[in-house]
LOKEPA-560095 format. One line per 10 residues: their letters; for each residue x, y, z of N, C-alpha, C, O. Coordinates in steps of 0.1 Angstrom, whole numbers, plus 5000, padded with zeros to 4 digits. Example, Ala and Ser with C-alpha at 12.3 -4.5 7.8 and 13.67 -1.06 7.14 Angstrom:
<atoms>
AS> 5132:4943:5078:5123:4955:5078:5132:4967:5078:5142:4967:5085  5128:4978:5071:5137:4989:5071:5129:5000:5079:5134:5011:5080
</atoms>
This chain:
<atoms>
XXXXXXXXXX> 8661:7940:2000:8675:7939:1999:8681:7950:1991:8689:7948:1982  8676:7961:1994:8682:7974:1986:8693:7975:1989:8697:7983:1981  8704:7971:1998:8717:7976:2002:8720:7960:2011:8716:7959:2023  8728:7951:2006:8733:7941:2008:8740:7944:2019:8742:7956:2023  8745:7933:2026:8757:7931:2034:8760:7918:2039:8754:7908:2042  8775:7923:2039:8781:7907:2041:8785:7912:2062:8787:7924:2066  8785:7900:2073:8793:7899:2084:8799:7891:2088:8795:7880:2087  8810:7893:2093:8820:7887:2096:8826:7889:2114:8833:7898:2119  8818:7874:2118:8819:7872:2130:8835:7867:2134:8842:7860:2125  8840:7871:2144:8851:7859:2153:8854:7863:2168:8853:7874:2173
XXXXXXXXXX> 8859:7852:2173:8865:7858:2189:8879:7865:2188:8886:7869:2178  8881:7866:2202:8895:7877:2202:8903:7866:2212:8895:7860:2220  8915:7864:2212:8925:7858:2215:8939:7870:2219:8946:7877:2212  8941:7868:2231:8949:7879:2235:8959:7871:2247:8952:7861:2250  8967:7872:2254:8977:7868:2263:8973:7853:2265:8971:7849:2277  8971:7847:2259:8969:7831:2263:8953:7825:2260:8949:7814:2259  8946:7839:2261:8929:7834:2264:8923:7842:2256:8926:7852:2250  8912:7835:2257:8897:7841:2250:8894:7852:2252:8885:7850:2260  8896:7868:2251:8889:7877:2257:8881:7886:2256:8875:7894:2263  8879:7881:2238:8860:7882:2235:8854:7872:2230:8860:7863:2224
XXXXXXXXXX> 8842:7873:2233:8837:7856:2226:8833:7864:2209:8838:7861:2198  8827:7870:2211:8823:7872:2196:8824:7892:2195:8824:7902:2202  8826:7889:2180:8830:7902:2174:8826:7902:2157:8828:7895:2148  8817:7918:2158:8815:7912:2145:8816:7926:2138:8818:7935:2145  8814:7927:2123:8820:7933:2116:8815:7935:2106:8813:7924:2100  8811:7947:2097:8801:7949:2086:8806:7949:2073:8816:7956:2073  8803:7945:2060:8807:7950:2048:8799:7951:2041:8796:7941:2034  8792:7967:2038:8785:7970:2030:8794:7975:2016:8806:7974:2014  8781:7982:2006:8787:7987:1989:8796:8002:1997:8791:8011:2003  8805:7999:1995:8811:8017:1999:8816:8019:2013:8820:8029:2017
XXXXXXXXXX> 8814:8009:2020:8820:8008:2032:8835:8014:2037:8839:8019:2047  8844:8009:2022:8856:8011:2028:8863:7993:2032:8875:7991:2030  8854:7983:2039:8858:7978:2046:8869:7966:2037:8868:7968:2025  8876:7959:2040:8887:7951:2031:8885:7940:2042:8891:7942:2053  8877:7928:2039:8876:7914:2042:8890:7910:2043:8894:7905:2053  8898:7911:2034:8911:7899:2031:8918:7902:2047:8929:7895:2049  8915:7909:2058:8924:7912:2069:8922:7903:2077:8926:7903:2089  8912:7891:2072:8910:7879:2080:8915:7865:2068:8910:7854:2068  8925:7869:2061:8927:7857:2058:8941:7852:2063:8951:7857:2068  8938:7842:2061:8957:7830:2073:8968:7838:2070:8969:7849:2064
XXXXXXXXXX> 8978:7829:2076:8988:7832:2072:8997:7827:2058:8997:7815:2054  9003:7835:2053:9005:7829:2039:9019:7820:2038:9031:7825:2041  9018:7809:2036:9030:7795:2042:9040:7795:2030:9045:7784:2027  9043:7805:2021:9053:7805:2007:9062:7805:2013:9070:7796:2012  9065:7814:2020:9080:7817:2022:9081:7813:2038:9078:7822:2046  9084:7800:2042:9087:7794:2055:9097:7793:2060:9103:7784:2056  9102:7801:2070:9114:7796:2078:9121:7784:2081:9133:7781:2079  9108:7778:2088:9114:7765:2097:9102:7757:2088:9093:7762:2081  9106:7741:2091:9101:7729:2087:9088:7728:2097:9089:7731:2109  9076:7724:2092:9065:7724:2095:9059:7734:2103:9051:7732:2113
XXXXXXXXXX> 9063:7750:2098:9056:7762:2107:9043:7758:2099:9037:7749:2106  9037:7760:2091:9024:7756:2084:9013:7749:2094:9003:7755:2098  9017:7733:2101:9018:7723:2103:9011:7730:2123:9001:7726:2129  9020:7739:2126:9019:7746:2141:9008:7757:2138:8999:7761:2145  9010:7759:2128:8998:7777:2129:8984:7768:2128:8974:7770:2135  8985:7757:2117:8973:7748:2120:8971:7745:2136:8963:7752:2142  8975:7739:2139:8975:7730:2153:8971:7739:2161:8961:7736:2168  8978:7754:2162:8972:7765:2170:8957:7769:2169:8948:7770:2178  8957:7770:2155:8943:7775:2153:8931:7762:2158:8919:7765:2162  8934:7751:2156:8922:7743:2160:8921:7743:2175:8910:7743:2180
XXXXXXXXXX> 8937:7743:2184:8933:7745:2199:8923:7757:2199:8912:7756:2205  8926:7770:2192:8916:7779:2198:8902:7775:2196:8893:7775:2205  8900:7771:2184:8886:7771:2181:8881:7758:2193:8873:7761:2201  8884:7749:2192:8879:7740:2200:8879:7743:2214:8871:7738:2222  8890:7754:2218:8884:7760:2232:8875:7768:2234:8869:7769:2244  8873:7775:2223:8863:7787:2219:8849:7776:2224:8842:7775:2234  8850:7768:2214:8833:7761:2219:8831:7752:2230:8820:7749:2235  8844:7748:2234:8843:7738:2246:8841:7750:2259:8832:7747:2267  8849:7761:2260:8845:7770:2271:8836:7781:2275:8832:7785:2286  8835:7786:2258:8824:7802:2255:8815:7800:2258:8817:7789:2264
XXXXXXXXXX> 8800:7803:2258:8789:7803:2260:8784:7805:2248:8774:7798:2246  8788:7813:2239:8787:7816:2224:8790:7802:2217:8781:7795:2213  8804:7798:2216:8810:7788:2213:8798:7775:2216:8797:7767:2207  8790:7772:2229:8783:7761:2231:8769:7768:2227:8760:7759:2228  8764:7778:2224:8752:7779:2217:8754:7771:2201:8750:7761:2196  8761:7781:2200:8769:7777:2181:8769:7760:2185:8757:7760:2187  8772:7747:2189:8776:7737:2186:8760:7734:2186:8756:7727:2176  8749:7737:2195:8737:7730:2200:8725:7739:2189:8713:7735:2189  8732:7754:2179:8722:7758:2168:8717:7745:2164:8723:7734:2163  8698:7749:2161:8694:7730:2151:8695:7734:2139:8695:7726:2130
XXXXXXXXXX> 8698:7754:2134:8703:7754:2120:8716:7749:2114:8717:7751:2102  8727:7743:2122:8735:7736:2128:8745:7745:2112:8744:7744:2100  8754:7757:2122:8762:7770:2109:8773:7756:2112:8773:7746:2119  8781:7761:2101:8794:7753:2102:8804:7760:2114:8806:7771:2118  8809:7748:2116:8819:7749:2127:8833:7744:2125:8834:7734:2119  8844:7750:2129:8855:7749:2128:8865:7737:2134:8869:7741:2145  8868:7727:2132:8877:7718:2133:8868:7712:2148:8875:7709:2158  8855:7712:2147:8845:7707:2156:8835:7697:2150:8826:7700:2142  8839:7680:2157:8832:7671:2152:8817:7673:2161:8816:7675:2173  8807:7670:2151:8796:7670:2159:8794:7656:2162:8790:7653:2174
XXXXXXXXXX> 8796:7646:2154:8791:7633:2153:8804:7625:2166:8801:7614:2168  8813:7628:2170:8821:7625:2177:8819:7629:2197:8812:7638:2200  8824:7623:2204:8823:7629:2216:8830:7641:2223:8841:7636:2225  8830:7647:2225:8832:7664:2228:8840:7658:2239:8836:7654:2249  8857:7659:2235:8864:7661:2247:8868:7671:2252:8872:7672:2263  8867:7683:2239:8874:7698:2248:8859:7697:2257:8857:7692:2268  8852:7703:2250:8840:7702:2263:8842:7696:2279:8843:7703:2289  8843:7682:2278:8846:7672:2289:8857:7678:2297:8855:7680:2309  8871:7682:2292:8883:7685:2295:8877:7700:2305:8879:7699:2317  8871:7713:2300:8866:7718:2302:8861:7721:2314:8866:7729:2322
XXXXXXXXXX> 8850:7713:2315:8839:7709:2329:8848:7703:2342:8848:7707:2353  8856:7692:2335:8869:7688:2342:8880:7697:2349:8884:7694:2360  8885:7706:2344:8891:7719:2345:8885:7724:2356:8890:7724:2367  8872:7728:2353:8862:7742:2363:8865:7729:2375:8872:7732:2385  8862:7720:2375:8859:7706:2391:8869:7709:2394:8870:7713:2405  8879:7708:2388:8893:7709:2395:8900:7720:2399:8912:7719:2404  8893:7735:2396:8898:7747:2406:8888:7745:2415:8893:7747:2426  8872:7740:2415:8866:7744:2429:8872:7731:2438:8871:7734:2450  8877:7720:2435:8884:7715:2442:8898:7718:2447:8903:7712:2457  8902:7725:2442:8915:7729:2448:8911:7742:2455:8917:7745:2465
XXXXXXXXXX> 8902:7751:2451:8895:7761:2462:8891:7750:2474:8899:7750:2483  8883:7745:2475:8879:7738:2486:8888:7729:2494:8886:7727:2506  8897:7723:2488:8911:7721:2496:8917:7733:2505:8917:7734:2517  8922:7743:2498:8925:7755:2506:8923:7761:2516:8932:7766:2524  8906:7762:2516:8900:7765:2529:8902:7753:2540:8905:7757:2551  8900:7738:2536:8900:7730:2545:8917:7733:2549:8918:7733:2561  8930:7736:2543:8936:7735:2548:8943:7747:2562:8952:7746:2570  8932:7757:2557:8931:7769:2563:8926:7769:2575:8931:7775:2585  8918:7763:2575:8907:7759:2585:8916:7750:2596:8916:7753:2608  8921:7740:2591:8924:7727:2597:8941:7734:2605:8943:7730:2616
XXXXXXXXX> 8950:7743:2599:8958:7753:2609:8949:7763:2614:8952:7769:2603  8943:7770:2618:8936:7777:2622:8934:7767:2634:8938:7770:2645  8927:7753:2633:8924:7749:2644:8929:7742:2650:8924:7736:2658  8943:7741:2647:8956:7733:2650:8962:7744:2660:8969:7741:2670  8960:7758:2657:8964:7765:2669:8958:7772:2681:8964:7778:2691  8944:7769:2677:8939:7774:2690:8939:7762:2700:8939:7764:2712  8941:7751:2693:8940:7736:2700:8953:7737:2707:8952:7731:2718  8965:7743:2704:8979:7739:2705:8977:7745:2722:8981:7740:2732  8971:7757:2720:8971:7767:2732:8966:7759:2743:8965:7764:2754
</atoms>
């Protein structure tokens, strides 16, 4: 341990979605690097009544979609060194998860409607002829 370091993992969050799962980041002696560019937002001087209250609420949808949809996100819940996790009950039933899996069934089902409906005019007009 001649030359320590600290890292500092997170995902990327950009137009609505996840669009990296992980990102990480070094801080050695002399780096240069300034940790504090990952701390919250600071709730002293608030606008409106319960912004604090919303930037929370934001931040746990992401994280809990982070693990309910990432691949990263669902290694991290099933580690057996079991790291800490973010507004993620382990002892509880995994509904982002569920919601999730639910989600994916419900585009290949609406994919698979499509075609049948494609299909089903397609053969509504050769029939018509």
């Amino acid at each position: 341990m001649k030359d320590p370091q600290k890292s500092y993992s997170f995902f990327v969050v950009a137009n609505e979605r996840i669009v990296r799962e992980r990102g990480i980041f070094f801080d050695h002696h002399g780096s240069g690097f300034d940790p504090t560019i990952f701390e919250t937002h600071d709730h002293n001087d608030l606008t409106w009544d319960h912004e604090d209250d919303w930037d929370d609420a934001d931040t746990r949808y992401w994280y809990r979609k982070f693990y309910a949809e990432t691949r990263t996100g669902q290694l991290m819940t099933l580690r057996p060194d079991a790291p800490q996790l973010f507004f993620y009950d382990r002892t509880g039933p995994d509904l982002m998860g569920a919601i999730g899996v639910l989600n994916q069934s419900l585009q290949r089902i609406k994919f698979l409607l499509w075609i049948l409906v494609i299909v089903s005019v397609y053969s509504l007009i050769i029939h018509w002829k």
